[in-house]
N, C-alpha and C positions, 0 to 999 in steps of 0.2 A: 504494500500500500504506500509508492511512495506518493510524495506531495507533487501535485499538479501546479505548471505555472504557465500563463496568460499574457499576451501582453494587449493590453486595451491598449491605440493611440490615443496620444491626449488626454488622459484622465488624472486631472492634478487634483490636489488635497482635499478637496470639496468633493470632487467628484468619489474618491476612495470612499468617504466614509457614509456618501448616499449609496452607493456598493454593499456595504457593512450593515448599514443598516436594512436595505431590503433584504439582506442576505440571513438574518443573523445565526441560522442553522450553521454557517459553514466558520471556519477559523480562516479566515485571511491576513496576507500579509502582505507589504506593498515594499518593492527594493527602489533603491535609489533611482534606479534607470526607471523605473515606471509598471515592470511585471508584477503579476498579482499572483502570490504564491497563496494553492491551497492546501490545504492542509487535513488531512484526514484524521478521524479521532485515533486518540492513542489506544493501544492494547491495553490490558488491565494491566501489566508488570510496569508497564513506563505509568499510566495514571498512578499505580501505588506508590513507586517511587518520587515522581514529582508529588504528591502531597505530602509524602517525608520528610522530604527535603523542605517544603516551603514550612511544614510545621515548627522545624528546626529552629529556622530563622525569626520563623513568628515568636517562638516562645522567648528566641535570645534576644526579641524587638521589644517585645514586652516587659522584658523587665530592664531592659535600659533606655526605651524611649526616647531613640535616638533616629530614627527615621518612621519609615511606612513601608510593609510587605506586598507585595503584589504578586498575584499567580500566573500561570501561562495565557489565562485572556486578555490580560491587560497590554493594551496596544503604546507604545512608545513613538513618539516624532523624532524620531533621531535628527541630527543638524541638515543631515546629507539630504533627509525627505523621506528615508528609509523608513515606513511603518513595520515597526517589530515586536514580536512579543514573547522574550525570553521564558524560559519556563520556570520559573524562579527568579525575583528580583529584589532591588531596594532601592530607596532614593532616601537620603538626608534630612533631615525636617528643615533644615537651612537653604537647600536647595528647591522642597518640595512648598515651603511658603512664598517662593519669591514668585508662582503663579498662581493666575485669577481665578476662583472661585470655580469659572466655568474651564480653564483649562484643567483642572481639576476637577471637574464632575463630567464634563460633556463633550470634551474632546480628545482626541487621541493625545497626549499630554506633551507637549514641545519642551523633550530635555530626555538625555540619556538616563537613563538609570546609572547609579555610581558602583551596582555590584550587579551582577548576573548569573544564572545558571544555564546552561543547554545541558538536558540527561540525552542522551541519546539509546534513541528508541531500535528496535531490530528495523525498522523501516528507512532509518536515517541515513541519508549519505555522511561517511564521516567528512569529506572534499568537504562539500557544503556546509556542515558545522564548522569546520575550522575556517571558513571564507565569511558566514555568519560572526562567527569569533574576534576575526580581524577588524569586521567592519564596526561590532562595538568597539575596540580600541581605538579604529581610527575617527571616532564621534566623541570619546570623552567617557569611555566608560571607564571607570578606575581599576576595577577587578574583575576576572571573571572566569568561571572553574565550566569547561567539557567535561565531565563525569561519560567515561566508556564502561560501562556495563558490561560490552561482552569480552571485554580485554582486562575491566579491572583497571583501568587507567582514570587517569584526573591531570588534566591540561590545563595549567595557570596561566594565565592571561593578566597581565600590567600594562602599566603605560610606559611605553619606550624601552620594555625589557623584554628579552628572547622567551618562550614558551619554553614552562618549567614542566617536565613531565614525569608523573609520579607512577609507581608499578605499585597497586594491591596497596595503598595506605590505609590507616585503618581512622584514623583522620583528617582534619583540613582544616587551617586556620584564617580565621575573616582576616588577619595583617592587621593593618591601622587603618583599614577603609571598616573593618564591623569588629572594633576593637573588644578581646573577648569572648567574639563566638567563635568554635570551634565543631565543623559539621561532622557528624558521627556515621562512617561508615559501613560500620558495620552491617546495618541494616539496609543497606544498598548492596552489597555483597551476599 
C-alpha cells in the first residue's frame, strides 16, 4: 500500500486545503513542488507504534509544559510551502504563541515543528523518508528521529550535522530541543 502522488497544476495554498477539506476521508500531503501525496491508513503495528511514541512525548509534555504534542494528522506549513505531517511532533510554547489564534485553530499552521518523528511503516519507502527527513532540516526543524522498525535503526537528524545512526538502542534522548525526555524503546522493538 504505498502512498499515491498527484500532481494538480496550479493548486497553491488555498486551493490544498479546499482539497483537505472536501477530502477529509483521505491523509494528504502537499510537497514543495506542488504534488499531493496520499497516503493510505496505516496497519495496526505502525498505528500502535505511533501512539506510543506520541504518548511518550505527551506524558514528558505534561509535566514540563514546555510546548504542544501533535499526532500524524496535524498538517505543518513548512517555509518551503511543503504541507507535512510528521507522525509524531512538537513545537515550543515560545514558538507556538507567536501565531494567531486562527493559525492555530484553522489552518494548516505556518512554522516547522522544532522536533519530529517518521516511524516507518512496512509500506514506506525508506529513499522517501530520508528525502522527507532532509526537507524538515532544511525548513528549521531542530530535531528529528526515523525510527526503522524493521532494521531496528533510529536516524538522528540536526541542524547542520551528519545523520547519527543508531543499531537496536534501547533509548533516545530529546538533547536540549525536549530537554529531559528520553523515548523508550523498548516497546517499539
Amino acid at each position: 500500500m504505498d502512498a499515491i502522488a498527484l500532481t494538480i497544476p496550479h493548486l497553491n495554498a488555498k486551493g490544498f486545503v479546499e482539497l483537505c477539506q472536501a477530502n477529509q476521508n483521505l491523509r494528504l500531503e502537499r510537497t514543495a513542488t506542488g504534488e499531493i501525496i496520499i497516503m493510505p491508513p496505516t496497519y495496526p503495528w505502525t498505528g500502535q507504534q505511533n501512539s506510543g511514541l506520541n504518548a511518550q512525548l505527551w506524558l514528558w509534555n505534561r509535566q514540563t509544559g514546555l510546548g504542544i504534542t501533535f499526532d500524524s494528522s496535524t498538517g505543518f506549513t513548512l517555509p518551503n510551502g511543503a504541507v507535512r505531517s510528521p507522525d509524531v511532533s512538537w513545537v515550543s510554547n515560545e514558538r507556538w504563541e507567536t501565531l494567531t489564534e486562527t493559525q492555530q485553530k484553522e489552518e494548516f499552521s505556518p512554522l516547522s515543528p522544532d522536533f519530529v518523528v517518521e516511524l516507518r511503516s512496512s509500506s514506506d519507502s525508506l529513499k522517501k523518508l530520508r528525502e522527507k527527513m532532509q526537507e524538515y532540516m532544511e525548513n528549521a526543524v531542530r530535531l528529528g528521529w526515523l525510527i526503522d522498525g524493521k532494521t531496528k535503526e533510529v536516524e538522528i537528524y540536526r541542524q547542520g550535522q551528519d545523520v547519527e545512526v543508531l543499531g537496536s538502542p534501547t533509548t533516545v534522548s530529546g538533547e536540549d530541543v525536549l530537554p529531559g525526555f528520553v523515548l523508550d524503546l523498548t516497546q517499539v522493538w
